[in-house]
C-alpha positions in Angstrom: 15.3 -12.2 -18.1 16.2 -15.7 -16.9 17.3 -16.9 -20.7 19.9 -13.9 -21.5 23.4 -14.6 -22.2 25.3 -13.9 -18.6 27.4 -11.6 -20.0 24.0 -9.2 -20.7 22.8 -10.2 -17.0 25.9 -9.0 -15.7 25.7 -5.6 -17.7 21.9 -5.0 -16.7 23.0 -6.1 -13.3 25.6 -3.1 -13.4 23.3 -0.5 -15.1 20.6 -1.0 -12.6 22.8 0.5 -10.2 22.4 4.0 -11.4 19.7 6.1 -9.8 16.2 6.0 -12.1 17.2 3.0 -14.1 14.5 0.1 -13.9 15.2 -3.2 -15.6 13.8 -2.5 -18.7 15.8 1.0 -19.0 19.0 -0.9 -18.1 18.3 -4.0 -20.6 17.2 -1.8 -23.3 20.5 0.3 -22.6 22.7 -3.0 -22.9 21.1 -4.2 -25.9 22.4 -0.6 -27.0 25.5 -1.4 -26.3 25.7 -4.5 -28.2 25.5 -2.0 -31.3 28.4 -0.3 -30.7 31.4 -1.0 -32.8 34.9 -2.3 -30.2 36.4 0.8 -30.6 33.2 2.6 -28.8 33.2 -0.1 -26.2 36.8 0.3 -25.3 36.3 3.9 -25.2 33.4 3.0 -22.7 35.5 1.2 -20.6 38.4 3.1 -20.7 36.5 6.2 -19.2 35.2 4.4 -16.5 38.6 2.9 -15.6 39.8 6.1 -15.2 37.6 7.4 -13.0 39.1 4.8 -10.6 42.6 5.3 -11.3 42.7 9.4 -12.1 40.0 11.2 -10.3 40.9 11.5 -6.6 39.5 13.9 -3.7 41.8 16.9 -2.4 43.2 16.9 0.8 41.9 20.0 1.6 38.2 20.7 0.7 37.4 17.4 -0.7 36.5 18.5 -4.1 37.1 16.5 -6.8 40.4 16.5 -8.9 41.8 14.8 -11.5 45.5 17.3 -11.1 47.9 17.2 -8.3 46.8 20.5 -7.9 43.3 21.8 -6.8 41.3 24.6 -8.9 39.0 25.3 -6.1 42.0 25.9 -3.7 44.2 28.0 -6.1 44.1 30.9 -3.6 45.2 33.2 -6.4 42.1 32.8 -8.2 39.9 32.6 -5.6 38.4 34.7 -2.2 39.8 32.8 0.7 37.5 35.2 2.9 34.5 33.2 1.9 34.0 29.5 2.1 30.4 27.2 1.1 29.7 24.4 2.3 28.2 22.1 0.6 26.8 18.1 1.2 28.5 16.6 -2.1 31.2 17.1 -4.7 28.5 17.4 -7.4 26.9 20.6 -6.0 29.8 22.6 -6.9 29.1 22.1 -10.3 25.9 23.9 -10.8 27.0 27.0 -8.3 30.3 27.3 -10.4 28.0 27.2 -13.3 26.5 30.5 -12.0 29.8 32.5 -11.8 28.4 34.3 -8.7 30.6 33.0 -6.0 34.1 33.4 -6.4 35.4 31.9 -2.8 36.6 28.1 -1.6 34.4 25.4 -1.4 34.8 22.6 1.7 32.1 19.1 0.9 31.1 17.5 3.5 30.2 14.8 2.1 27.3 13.6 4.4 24.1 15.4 6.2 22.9 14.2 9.4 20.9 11.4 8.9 20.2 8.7 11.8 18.0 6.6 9.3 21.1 5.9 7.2 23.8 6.0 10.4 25.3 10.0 9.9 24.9 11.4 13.1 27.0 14.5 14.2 29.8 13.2 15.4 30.5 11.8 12.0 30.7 15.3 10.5 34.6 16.8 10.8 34.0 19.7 12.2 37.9 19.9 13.2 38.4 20.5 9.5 36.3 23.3 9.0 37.5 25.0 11.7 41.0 24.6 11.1 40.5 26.1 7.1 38.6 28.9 8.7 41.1 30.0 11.3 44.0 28.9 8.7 42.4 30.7 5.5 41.1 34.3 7.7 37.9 32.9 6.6 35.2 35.5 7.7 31.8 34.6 6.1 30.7 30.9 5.4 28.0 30.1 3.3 25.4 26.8 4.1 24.6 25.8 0.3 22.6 22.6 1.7 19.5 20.9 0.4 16.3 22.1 1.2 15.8 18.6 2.9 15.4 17.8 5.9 19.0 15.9 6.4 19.9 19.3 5.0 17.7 21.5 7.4 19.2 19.5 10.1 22.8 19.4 9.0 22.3 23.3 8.1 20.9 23.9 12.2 23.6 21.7 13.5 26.5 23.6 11.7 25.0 27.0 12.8 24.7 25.9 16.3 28.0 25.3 16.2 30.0 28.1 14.3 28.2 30.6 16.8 31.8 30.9 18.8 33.4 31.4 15.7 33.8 34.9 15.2 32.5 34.3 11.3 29.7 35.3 9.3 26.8 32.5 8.7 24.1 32.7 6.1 22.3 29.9 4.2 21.0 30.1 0.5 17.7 31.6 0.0 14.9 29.5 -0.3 14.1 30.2 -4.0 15.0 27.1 -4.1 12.6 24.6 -4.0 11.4 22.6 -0.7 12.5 19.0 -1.1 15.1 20.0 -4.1 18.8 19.2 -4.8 21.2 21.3 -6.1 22.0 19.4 -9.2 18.2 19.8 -10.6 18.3 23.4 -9.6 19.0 25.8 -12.8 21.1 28.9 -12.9 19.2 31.3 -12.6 17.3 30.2 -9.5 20.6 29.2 -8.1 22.1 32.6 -8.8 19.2 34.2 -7.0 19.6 32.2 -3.8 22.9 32.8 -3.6 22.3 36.8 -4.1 19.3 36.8 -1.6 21.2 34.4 0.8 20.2 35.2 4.5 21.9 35.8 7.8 21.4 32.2 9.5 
């Protein structure tokens, strides 16, 4: 709306950013704001600063962290025998949520895509290799959208590895066609991970 104060425009500019918010969702959600008291605001901002200035990706698999240290490398905690691979940061959440798989994770952080300018060479493959020969890794798992950047990224990966001398499988499909791992619940997820298939 032409007539709003800038400061609104700017935070309805800002909040149409995030994925599913339409202008009215976004102007109704700064009007919101305007309710809170300046101790909620600050709290607001605050959180969001730190997301710049403490959360941080490891070295290593490229999960997120907000330690020095890495939980999902700790290898006393975890099977280094078994790594899953997954497209983003935030599918670790919900397979962690299971408490099915136990071993390291490594993100990519991309699937192929030549519409939006991933193509294969852009996926470190040098990195993968070098935890799997480093870490006696002897099964991977492809935990990969049922998409088709994922289908193609999940082909491309197995094509490779085949010289590898590890174990390849990919979750089952339970999961459904067209799906992302962060709208998948438990219980499907547990059950594509126990009926995972050589790949």
């Amino acid at each position: 709306m032409a007539n709003l104060p800038l400061p609104i425009q700017k935070i309805i500019a800002q909040l149409r950013k995030f994925p599913g918010v339409g202008a009215k969702t976004a102007e109704r959600y700064a009007f919101q704001l305007l309710t809170w008291d300046s101790t909620s605001l600050n709290q607001l901002a605050d959180a969001f600063r730190s997301l710049l200035q403490e959360i941080r990706s490891c070295p290593s698999c490229f999960c997120l962290t907000s330690t020095s240290s890495c939980d999902f490398c700790d290898l006393t905690k975890r099977d280094s025998s078994i790594l899953c691979i997954v497209s983003s940061a935030k599918d670790i959440y919900p397979i962690e949520e299971t408490r099915i798989f136990q071993g390291l994770y490594h993100v990519l952080g991309k699937t192929l895509s030549p519409l939006r300018g991933c193509h294969a060479e852009d996926i470190d493959l040098q990195k993968i290799q070098d935890r799997v020969v480093s870490l006696g890794v002897k099964d991977i798992v492809l935990a990969l959208d049922s998409t088709i950047e994922g289908d193609a990224t999940a082909l491309f990966l197995k094509e490779e590895m085949a010289h590898w001398n590890v174990s390849v499988s990919r979750l089952a499909f339970g999961i459904p066609l067209g799906s992302s791992l962060d709208y998948v619940d438990p219980g499907t997820l547990t059950r594509a991970f126990l009926g995972r298939q050589q790949f």
